[in-house]
N, C-alpha and C positions, 0 to 999 in steps of 0.2 A: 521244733521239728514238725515237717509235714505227714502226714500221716498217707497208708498208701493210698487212698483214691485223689488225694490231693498230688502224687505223684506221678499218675495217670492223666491226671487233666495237663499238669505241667509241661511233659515231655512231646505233646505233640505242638504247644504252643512255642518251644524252646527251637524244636525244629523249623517252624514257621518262620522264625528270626534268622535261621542259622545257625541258632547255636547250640553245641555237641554236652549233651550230658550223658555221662557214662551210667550205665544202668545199677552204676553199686555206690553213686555216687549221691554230697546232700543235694537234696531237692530247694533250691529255695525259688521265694516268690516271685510272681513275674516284675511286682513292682520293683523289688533290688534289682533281677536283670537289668530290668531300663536304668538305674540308680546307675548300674554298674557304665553299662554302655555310653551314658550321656557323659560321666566324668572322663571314661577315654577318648568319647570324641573331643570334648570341651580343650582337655590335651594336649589333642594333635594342633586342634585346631590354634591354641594359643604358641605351640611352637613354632606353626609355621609361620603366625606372624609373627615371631622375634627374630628369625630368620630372613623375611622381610624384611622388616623394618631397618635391622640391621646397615642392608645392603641399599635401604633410599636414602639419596640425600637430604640434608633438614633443608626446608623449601626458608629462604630466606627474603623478605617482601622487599621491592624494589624502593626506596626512598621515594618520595614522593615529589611532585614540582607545587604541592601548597605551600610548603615551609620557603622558599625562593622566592623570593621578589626583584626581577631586574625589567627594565623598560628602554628603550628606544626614547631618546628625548629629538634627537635630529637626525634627518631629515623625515618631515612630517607626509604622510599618506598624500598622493597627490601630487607633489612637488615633482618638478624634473631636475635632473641629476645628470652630469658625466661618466663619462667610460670610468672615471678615478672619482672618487668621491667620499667625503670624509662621514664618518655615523658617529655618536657620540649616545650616551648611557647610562644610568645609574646599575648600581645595584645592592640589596641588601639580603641578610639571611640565608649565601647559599652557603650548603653543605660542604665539607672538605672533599667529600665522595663523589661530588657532580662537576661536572665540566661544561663552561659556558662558548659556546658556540655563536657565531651570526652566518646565514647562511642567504641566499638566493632561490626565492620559489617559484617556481614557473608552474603552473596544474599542481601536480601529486607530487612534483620531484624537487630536489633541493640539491643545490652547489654550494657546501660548509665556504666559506670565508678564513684565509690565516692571516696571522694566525690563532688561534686558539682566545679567546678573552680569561685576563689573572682573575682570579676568586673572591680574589682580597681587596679588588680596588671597589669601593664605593663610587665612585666615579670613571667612564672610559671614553677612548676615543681612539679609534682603528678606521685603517683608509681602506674601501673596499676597492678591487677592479674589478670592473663588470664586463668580460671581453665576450658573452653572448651576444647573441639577438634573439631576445621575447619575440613572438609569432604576432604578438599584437602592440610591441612596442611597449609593453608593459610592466612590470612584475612586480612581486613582492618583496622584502626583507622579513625574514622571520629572526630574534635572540630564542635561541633554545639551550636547554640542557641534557644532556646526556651521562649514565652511567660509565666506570672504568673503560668496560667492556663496548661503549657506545664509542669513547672516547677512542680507545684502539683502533675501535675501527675504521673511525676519520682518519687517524696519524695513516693508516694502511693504505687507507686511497688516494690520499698524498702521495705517499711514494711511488705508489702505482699509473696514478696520471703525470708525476715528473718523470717517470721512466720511457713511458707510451706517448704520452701527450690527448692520451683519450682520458677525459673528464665525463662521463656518464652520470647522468641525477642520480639521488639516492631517494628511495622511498625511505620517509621517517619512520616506518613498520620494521624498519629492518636495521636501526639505531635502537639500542637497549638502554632501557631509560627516557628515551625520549621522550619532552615535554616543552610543547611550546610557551613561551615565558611573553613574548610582545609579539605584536603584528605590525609592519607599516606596509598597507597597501595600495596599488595603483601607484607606483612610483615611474617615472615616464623614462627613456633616455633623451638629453638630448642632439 
């Protein structure tokens, strides 16, 4: 028990905080108040993040293009090439989750290639059409891979350019997943 001048000093420190002590009521020290106030905030505070947490989703990390290994074996950097022209391939270690792609790069944009390269081949060979024209007569081959959702979004612009007949690059910022796997560049037409 506080005794009364310890109950005088209490009551205007009590008001300081805010908080209401009845004048018939126990006096206790300032250090419980804080004792008291910290565990109701600590509380709140813990509720609200369960409450959160709840509602975010578990952030799940994108696979990665280390574990992947596939390469471009022909046609080599440099070479000139036809409007039709066949590319051929290896590949090892990709993931069931990723999807291998060959695509056409001009600057920053890229025209995917169908269709789609299998998983499971250790070996490939898919004929590209190249119906562009590079600004400098040039361009690259890029083999990439892409998540589900990367994936989708090729199958999409498929149907959307067999629909329209408008083939627009795609920036690889905007394929989920995306990770360049080979480069062949300066390929000429001729």
């Amino acid at each position: 028990p506080v005794h009364q001048a310890g109950r005088a000093k209490a009551r205007p420190l009590c008001q300081t905080l805010g908080l209401n002590i009845p004048s018939s009521g126990v006096i206790v020290s300032p250090e419980v108040k804080w004792t008291v106030v910290a565990t109701v905030l600590a509380a709140v505070i813990a509720g609200v993040f369960a409450v959160v947490s709840k509602r975010m989703p578990e952030a799940k990390p994108e696979p990665t293009a280390r574990s992947s290994t596939a390469s471009i074996v022909s046609p080599q950097s440099g070479q000139s090439v036809g409007r039709k022209f066949t590319v051929t391939g290896t590949t090892a270690q990709l993931s069931d989750d990723r999807y291998l792609w060959l695509g056409v790069q001009i600057g920053q944009l890229v025209w995917p290639k169908e269709p789609r390269l299998r998983n499971e081949d250790k070996s490939w060979s898919q004929t590209v059409h190249e119906g562009g024209t590079p600004p400098s007569g040039a361009f690259t081959l890029v083999l990439f891979q892409v998540s589900a959702d990367g994936d989708a979004y090729l199958t999409n612009w498929f149907t959307t350019g067999q629909r329209t007949g408008d083939w627009p690059g795609i920036e690889p910022k905007n394929l989920k997943g995306y990770a360049q796997l080979h480069v062949v560049s300066d390929l000429k037409l001729e």
